[in-house]
PLY file of the C-alpha trace (Angstrom):
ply
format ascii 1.0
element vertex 547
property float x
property float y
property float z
element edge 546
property int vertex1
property int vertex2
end_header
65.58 107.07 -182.27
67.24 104.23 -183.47
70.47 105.89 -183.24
69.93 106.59 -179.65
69.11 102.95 -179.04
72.64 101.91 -180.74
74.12 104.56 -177.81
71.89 102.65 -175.35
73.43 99.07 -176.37
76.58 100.08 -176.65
76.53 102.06 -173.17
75.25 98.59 -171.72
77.79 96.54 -173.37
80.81 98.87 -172.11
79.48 98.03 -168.75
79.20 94.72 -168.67
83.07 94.41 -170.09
83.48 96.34 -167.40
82.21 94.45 -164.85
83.86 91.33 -165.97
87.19 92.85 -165.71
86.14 94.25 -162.27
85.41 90.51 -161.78
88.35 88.84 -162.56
90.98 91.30 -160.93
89.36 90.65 -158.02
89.41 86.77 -158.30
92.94 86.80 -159.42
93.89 89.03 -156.16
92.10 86.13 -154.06
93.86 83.31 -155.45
97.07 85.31 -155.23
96.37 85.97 -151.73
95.87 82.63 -151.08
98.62 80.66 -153.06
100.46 83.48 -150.13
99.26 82.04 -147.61
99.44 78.21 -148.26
103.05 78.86 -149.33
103.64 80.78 -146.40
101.80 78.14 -143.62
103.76 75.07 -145.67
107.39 76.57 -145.50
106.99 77.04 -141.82
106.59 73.26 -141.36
109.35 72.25 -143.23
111.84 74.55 -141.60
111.02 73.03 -138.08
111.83 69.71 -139.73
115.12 70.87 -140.98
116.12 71.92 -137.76
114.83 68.73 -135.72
117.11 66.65 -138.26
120.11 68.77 -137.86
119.96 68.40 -134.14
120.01 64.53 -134.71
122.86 64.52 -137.48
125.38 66.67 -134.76
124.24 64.06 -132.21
125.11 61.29 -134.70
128.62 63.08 -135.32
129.61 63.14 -132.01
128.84 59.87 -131.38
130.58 58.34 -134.28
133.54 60.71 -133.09
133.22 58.98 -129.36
132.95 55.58 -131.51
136.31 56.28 -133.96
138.44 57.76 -130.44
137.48 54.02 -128.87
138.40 52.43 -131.68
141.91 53.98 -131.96
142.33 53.19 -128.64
141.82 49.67 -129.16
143.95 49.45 -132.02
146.43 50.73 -130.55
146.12 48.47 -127.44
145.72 45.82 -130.30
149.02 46.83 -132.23
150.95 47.24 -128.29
149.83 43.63 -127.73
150.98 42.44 -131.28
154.29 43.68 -130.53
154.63 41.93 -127.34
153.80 38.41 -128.72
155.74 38.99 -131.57
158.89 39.49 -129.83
158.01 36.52 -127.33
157.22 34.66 -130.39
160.79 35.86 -131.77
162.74 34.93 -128.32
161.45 31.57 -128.52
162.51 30.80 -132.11
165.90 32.10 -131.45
166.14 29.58 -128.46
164.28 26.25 -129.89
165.49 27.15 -133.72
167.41 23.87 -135.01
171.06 24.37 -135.47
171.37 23.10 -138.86
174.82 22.22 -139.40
176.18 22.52 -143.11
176.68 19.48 -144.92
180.35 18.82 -144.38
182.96 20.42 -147.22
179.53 21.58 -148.35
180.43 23.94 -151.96
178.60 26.90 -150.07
178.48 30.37 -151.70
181.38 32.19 -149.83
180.29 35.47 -151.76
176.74 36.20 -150.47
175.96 38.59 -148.09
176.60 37.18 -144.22
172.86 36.31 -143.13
171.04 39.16 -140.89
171.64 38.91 -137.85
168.92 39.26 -135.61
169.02 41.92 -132.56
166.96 42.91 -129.85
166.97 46.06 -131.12
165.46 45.14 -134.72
162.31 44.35 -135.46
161.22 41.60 -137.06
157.84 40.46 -139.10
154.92 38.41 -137.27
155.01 35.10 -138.18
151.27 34.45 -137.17
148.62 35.42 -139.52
146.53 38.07 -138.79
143.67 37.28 -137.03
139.99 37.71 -139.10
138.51 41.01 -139.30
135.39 39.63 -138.52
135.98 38.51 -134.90
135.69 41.83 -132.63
138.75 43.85 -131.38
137.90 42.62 -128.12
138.01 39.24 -128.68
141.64 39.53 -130.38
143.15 41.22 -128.21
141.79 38.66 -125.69
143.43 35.94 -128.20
146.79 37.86 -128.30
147.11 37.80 -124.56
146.33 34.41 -124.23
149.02 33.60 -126.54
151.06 36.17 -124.51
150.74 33.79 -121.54
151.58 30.60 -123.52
154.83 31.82 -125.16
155.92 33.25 -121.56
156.02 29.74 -120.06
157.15 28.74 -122.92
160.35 30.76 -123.16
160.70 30.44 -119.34
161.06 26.53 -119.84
163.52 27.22 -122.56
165.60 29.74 -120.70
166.02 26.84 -118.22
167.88 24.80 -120.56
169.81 27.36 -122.85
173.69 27.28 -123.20
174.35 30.63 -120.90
177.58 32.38 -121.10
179.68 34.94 -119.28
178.00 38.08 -120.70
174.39 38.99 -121.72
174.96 38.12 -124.96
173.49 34.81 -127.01
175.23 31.80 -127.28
174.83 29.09 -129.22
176.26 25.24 -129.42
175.96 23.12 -132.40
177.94 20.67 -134.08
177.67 16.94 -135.65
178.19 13.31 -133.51
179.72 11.97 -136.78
180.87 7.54 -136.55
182.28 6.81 -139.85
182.85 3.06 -140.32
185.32 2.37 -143.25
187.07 -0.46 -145.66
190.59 -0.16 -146.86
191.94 -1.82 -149.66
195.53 -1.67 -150.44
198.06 0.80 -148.13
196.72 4.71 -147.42
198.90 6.79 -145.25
196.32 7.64 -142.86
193.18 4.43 -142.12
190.02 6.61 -141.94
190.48 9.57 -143.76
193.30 8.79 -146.12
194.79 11.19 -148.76
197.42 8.93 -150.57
198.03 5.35 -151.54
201.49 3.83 -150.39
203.55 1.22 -151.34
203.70 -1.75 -149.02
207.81 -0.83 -148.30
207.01 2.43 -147.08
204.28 1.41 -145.03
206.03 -1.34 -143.37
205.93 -3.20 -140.58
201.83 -1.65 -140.74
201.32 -2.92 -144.40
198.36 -4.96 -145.11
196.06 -5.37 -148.27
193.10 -3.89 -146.50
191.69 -2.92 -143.04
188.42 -2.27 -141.43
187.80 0.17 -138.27
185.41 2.28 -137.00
186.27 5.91 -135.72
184.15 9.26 -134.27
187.09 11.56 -134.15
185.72 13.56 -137.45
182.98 15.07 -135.10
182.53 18.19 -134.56
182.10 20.64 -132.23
181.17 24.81 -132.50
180.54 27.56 -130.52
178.74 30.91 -131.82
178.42 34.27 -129.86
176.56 37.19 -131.27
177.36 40.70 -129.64
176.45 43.90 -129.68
176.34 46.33 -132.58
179.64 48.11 -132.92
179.97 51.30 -135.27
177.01 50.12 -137.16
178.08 46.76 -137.39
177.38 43.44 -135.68
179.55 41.90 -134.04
180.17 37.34 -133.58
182.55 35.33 -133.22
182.48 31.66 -134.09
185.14 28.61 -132.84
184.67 25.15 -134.44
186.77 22.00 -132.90
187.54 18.31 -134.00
188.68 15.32 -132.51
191.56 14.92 -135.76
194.08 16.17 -133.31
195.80 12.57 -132.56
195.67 10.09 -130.52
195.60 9.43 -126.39
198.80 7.88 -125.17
196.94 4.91 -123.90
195.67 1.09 -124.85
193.04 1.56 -127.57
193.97 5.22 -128.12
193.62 5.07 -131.68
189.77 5.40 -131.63
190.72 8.18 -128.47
191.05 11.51 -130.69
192.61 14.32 -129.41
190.37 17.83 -129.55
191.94 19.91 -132.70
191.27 23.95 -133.43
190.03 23.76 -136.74
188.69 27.71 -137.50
188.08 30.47 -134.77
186.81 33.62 -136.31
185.37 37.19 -134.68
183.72 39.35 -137.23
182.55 42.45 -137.73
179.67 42.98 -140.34
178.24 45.79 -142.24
175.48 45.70 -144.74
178.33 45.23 -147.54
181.73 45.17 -146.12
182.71 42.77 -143.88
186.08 42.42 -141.49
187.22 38.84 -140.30
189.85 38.19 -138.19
190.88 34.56 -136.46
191.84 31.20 -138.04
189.68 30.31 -141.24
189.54 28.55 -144.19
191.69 29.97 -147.21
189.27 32.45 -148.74
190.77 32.46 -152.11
190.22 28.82 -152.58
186.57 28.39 -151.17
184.86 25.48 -152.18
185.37 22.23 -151.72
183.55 18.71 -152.36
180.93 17.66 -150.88
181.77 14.43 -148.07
181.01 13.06 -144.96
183.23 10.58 -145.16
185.93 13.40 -145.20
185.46 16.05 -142.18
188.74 16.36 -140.35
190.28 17.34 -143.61
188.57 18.70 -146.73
187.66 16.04 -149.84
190.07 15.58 -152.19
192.88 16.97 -149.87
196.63 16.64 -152.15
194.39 15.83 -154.99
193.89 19.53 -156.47
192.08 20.55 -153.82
193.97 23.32 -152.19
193.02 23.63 -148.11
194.40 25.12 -145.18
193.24 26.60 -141.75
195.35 29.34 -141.12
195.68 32.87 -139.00
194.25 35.73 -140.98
193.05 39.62 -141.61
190.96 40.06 -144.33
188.53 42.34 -145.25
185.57 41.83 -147.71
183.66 44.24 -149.66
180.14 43.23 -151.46
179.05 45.48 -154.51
175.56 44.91 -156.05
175.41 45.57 -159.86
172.01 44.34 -160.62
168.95 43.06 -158.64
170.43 39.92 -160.46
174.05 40.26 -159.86
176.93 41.13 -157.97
180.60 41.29 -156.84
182.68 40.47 -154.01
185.87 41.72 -153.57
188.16 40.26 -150.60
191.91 40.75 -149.66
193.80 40.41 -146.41
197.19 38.39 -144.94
197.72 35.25 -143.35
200.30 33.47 -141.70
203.17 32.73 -143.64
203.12 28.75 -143.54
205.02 26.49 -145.44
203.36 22.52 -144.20
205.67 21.88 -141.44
205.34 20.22 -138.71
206.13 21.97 -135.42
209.49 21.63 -133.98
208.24 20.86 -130.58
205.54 19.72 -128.41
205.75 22.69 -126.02
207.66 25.50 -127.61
206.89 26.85 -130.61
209.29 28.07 -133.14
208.91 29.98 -136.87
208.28 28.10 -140.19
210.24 28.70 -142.91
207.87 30.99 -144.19
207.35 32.85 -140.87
211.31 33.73 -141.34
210.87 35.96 -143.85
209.41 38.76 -141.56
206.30 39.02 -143.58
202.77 37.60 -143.95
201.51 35.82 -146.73
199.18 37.95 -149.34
195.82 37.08 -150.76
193.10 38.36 -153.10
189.88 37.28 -154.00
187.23 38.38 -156.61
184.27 36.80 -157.31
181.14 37.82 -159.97
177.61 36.37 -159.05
174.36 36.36 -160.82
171.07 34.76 -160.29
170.09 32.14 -162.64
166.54 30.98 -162.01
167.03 31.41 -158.46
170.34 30.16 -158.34
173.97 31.38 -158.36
175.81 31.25 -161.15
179.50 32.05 -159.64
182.75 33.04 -161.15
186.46 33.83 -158.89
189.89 34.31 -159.08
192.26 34.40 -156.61
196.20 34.65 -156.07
198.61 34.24 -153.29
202.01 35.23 -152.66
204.52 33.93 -149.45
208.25 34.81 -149.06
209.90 31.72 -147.65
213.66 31.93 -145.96
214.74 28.53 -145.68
217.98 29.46 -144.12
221.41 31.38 -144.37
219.39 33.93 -146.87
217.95 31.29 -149.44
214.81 32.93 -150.08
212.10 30.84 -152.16
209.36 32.98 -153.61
205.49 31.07 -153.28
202.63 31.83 -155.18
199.58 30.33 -156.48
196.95 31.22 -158.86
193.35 30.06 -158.25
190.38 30.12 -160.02
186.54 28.30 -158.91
182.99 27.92 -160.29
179.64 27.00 -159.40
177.43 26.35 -162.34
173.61 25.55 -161.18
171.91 23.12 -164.52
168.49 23.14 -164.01
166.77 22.67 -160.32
168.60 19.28 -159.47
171.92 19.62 -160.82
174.77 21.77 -160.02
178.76 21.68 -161.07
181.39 23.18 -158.81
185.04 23.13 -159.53
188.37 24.08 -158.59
191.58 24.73 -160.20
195.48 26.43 -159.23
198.74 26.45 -160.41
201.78 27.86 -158.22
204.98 27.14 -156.82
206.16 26.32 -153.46
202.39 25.81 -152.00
203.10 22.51 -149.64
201.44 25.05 -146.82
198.20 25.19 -148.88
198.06 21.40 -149.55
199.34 21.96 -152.93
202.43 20.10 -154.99
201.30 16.74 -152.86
202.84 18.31 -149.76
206.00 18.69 -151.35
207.51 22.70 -151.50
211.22 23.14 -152.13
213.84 21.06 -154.03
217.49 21.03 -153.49
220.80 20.24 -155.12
222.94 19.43 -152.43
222.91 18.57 -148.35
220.10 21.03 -146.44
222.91 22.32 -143.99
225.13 23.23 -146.82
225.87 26.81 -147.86
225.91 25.94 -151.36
222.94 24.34 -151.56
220.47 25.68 -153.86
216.80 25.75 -153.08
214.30 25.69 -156.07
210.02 26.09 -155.60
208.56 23.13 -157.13
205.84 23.97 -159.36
202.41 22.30 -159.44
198.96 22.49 -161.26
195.82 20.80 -160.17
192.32 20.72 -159.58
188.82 19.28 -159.07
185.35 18.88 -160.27
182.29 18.00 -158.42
178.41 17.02 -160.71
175.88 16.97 -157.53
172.38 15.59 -158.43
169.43 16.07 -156.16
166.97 13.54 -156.46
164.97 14.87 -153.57
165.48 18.20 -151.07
166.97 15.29 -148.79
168.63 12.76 -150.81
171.42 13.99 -152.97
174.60 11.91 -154.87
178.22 13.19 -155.84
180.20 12.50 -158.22
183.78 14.44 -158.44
187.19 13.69 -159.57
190.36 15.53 -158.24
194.25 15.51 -159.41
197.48 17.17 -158.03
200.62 17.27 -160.65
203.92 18.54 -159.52
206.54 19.27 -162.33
208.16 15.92 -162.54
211.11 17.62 -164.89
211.90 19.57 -161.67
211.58 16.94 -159.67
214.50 14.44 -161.79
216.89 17.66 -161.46
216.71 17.84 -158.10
217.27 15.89 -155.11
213.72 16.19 -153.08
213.41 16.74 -149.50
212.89 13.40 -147.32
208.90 14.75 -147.30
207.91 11.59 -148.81
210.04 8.26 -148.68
209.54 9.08 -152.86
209.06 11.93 -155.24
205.46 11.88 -155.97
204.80 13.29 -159.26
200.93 12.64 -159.52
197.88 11.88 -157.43
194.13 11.48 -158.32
191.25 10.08 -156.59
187.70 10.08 -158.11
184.57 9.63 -155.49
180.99 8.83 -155.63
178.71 9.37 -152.03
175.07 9.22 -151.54
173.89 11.71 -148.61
170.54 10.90 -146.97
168.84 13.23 -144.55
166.45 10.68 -142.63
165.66 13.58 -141.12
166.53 17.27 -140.05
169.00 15.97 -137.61
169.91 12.75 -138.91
172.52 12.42 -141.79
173.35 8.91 -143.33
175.90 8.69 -146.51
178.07 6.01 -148.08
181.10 6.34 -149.88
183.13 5.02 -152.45
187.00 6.11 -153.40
190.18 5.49 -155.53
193.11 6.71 -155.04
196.14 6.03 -157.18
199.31 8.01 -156.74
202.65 7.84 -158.77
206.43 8.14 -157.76
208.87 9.28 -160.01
210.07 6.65 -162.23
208.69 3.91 -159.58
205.37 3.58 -161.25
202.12 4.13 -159.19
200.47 2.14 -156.35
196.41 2.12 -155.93
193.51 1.96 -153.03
190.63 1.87 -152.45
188.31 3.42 -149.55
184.83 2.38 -148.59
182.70 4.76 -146.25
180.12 4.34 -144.21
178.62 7.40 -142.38
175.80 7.95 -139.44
175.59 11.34 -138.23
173.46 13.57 -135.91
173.46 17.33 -136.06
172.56 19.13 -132.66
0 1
1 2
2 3
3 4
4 5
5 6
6 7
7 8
8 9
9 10
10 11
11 12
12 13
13 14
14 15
15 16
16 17
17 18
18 19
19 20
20 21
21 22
22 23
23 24
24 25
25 26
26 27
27 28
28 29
29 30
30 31
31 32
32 33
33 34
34 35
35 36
36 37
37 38
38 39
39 40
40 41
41 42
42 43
43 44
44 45
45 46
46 47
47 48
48 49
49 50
50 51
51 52
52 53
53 54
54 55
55 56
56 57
57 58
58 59
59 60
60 61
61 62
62 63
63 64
64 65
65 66
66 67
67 68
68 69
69 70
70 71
71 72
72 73
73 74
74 75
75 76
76 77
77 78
78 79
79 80
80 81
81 82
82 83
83 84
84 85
85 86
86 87
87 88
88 89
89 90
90 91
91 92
92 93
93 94
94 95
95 96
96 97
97 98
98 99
99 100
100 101
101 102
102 103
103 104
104 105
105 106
106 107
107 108
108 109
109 110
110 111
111 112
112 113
113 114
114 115
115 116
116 117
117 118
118 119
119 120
120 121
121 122
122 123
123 124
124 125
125 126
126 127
127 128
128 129
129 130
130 131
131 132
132 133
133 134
134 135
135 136
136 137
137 138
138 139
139 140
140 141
141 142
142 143
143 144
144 145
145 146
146 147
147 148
148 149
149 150
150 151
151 152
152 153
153 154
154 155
155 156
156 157
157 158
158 159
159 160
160 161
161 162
162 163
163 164
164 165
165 166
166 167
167 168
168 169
169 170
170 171
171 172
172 173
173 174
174 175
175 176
176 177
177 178
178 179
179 180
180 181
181 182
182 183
183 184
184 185
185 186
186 187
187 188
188 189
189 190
190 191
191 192
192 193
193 194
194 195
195 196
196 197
197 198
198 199
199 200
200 201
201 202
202 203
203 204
204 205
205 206
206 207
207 208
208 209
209 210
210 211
211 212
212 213
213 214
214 215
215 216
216 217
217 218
218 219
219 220
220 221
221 222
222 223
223 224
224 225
225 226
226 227
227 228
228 229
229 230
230 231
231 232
232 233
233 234
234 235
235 236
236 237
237 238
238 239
239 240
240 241
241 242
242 243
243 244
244 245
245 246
246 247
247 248
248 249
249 250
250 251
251 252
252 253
253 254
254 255
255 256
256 257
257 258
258 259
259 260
260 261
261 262
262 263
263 264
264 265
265 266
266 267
267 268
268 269
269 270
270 271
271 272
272 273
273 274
274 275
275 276
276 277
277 278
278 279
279 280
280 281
281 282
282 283
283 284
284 285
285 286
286 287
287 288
288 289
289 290
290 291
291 292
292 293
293 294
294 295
295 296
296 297
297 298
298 299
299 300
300 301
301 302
302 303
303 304
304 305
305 306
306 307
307 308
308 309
309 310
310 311
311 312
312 313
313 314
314 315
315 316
316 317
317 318
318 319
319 320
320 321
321 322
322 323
323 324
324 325
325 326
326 327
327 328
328 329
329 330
330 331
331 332
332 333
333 334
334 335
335 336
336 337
337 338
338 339
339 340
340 341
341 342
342 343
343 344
344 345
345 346
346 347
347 348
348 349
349 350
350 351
351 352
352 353
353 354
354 355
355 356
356 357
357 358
358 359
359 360
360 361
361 362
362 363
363 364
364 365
365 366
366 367
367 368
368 369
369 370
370 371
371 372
372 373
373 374
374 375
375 376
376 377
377 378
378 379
379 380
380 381
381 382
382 383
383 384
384 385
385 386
386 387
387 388
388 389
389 390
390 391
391 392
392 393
393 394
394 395
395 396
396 397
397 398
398 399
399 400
400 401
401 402
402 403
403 404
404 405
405 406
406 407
407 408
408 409
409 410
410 411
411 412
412 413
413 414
414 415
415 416
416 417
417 418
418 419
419 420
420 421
421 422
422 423
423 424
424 425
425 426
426 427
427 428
428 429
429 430
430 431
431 432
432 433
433 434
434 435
435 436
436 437
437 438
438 439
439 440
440 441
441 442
442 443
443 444
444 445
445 446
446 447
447 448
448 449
449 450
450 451
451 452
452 453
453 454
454 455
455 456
456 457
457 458
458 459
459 460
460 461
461 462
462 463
463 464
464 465
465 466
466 467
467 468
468 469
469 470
470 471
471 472
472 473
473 474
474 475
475 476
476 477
477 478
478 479
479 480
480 481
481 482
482 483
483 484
484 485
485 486
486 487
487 488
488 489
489 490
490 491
491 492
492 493
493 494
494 495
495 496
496 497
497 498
498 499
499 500
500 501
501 502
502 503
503 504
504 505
505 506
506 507
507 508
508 509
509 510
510 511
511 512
512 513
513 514
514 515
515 516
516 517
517 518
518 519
519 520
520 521
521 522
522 523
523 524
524 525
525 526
526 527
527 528
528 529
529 530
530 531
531 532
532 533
533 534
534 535
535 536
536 537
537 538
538 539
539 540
540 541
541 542
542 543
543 544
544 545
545 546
């Protein structure tokens, strides 16, 4: 019996395990079933969400693409705009720019590049700033036409004043109104610009101790055209004129100078070669003191400064070696001129150096480097003329140049000169003297002989301010005076001048852009073979305006 109720409880228990796990599979199916169905009724809400915000981000796209085609558009109307007052802008500068005239004799840098020239074709930077990003495109593009309109009348009142000329192409007038008021004392051979210090004999009946006067025929007067590009190069031409050319045949014409050609040049420039072809300076001898008391001829003239404005080819070639530095290599002919003076008022007839049937030869070369911001310059030069003076007596002339410019520091700079050569009257050299000879010109037997000469200069320019500048420089011309005793010398000169130096000291104030005032102070002593030497001295006083 009790065995059968052991059966009996364990029968019971069986069934109630069984029951409970009966129980539970069926509550674990519920919840299953409905964790189903929540997730199923919550992911259908979300995905109509999704779609509603997709709908918005491609309408958000397309307008930001409608927003970023507008904008283009007004950029570029901005940028088309831009242009236009930019080249207004540009047109009016070239018209109204001041025509800064060099300071006469000026020691510029021959060697550097010949400044852009600016075309119609090229474009150039704005010179306004940009306007502020945050004003509106609208409202600067409003701004740029308004300026537009302002620039337009203003280039249509300059257009009624500019110098026109025969072709399309620009022209341009500048030059200096220069009145030099000066102070002799002892005899010069020329009153307001003189080179040389006479004896009172050879300037007689004129002779005097000293002499004041006032004279405006150092102005200056120059013309520059700029033409179209040619083979890839641009193309000007430039004519400068004095009034050094005499005098008017007429009471008071002394202070009545006649108009002189001093240089007339057309070139053709590349980005480093250059052609030049006209009258010009002597490009193997290129610097010269700085003067305004000495415009119609170069400071220091038959004191070691050699000078000459004379017909010429030449051709110039620029090579850079460094960001720093570079070289300049020139060579070309020139008239074959020997310091005469013409024959004839009307006609004109050869020099002696013109006889030869050849041109005159020259060479440049010149090394430049950048010295905090400055150029340090180095060049040597030579020159070579075949002279007939007559019935086959051929005289060979040559010359031998060298020239500097040293900056020192920010305010001071030191330029110089020096040559030696034979037969170089033509150039200014050998105090205007060229040939010696041993007997009678006309005579067959008479033997012509180059006199040989050395000289130079020196120039110290301080800067006190960017307007206000003083120079100092000493110059000195030596022809051979053994050459000189062995030969009888050509009537040149009433005497055989074996030496002649001047030293100078100026002041140059620019009152303003267009206003130059200087005074000057210099001596002059020259010497005569075996006659001693005679002395003067030349006070300057200079007012001039640059237009």
């Amino acid at each position: 019996m009790q065995s059968m109720g052991y059966a009996k409880l364990i029968l019971r228990i069986c069934v109630a395990a069984g029951f409970l796990f009966l129980w539970s599979g069926l509550a674990l199916g519920q919840e299953g079933r409905s964790e189903d169905a929540a997730s199923g009724s919550s992911s259908s809400e979300p995905s109509a969400e999704i779609s509603a915000l997709s709908e918005l981000i491609r309408g958000l796209q397309a307008q930001v693409q409608t927003l970023n085609s507008q904008l283009g558009d007004l950029r570029m109307e901005q940028e088309r705009a831009s242009a236009e007052a930019r080249e207004l802008r540009r047109e009016l500068d070239l018209m109204k720019a001041p025509q800064a005239v060099p300071a006469p004799n000026e020691a510029l840098n021959p060697y550097a590049p010949p400044a852009a020239r600016v075309s119609i074709e090229q474009p150039v930077a704005a010179s306004s700033p940009a306007p502020p990003q945050s004003q509106s495109a609208e409202d600067r593009i409003a701004k740029l036409e308004e300026d537009q309109e302002v620039l337009e009348g203003k280039v249509n009142d300059q257009y009624q004043t500019k110098v026109e000329s025969g072709s399309k192409y620009r022209l341009r007038l500048s030059g200096i109104v220069l009145l030099n008021l000066f102070e002799n004392r002892g005899n010069v051979d020329n009153e307001d610009f003189p080179s040389l210090a006479e004896t009172m004999q050879d300037n007689a009946p004129n002779a005097s101790p000293g002499a004041f006067g006032g004279t405006l025929r150092q102005s200056q007067i120059r013309l520059q055209a700029f033409g179209p590009d040619l083979g890839g190069a641009h193309t000007s031409a430039d004519i400068n004129f004095d009034f050094a050319g005499g005098f008017a045949d007429t009471w008071n014409g002394a202070v009545m100078g006649l108009v002189r050609l001093r240089t007339g040049v057309v070139r053709l420039d590349w980005a480093n070669t250059s052609i030049v072809a006209g009258q010009d300076r002597l490009f193997f001898a290129p610097l010269a003191p700085t003067s305004l008391a000495t415009l119609a001829n170069p400071a220091l003239s038959y004191a070691g400064n050699l000078w000459a404005w004379t017909p010429q080819v030449r051709v110039e070639h620029r090579i850079v070696l460094s960001e720093a530095s570079s070289l300049s290599i020139q060579g070309g002919i020139l008239d074959n001129l020997t310091g005469d003076g013409p024959a004839d008022d009307y006609e004109r007839y050869p020099s002696w150096g013109e006889l030869s049937g050849q041109p005159a030869y020259a060479v440049h070369t010149a090394w430049t480097r950048q010295i905090a911001g400055q150029d340090f310059t180095v060049g040597v030069g030579g020159y070579y003329s075949r002279q007939n003076w007559g019935f086959g007596r051929d005289v060979d002339g040559w010359t031998g140049t060298a020239d500097l410019t040293l900056p020192l520091g920010k305010r001071f700079e030191f330029t110089g000169a020096f040559y030696r050569g034979r037969a170089v009257a033509g150039l200014g050299g050998g105090i205007g003297q060229s040939v010696l000879l041993n007997g009678p010109f006309g005579s067959l037997t008479t033997a012509f002989h180059g006199l040989d000469s050395m000289g130079g200069w020196a120039q110290l320019k301080y800067k006190i301010r960017s307007n206000f500048e003083i120079n100092g420089a000493f110059g000195s011309d030596n022809p051979f005076a053994g050459e000189l005793r062995q030969y009888n010398t050509t009537t040149i000169y009433p005497g055989a001048y074996t030496r002649n130096l001047s030293p100078l000291v100026n002041f140059i104030y620019q009152i303003r852009s267009d206003i130059l005032f200087s005074t000057e102070y210099r001596y002059i002593k020259s010497t005569i073979l075996d006659s001693g030497s005679v002395s003067a001295s030349h006070i300057n006083l200079s007012l001039g305006y640059i237009f």
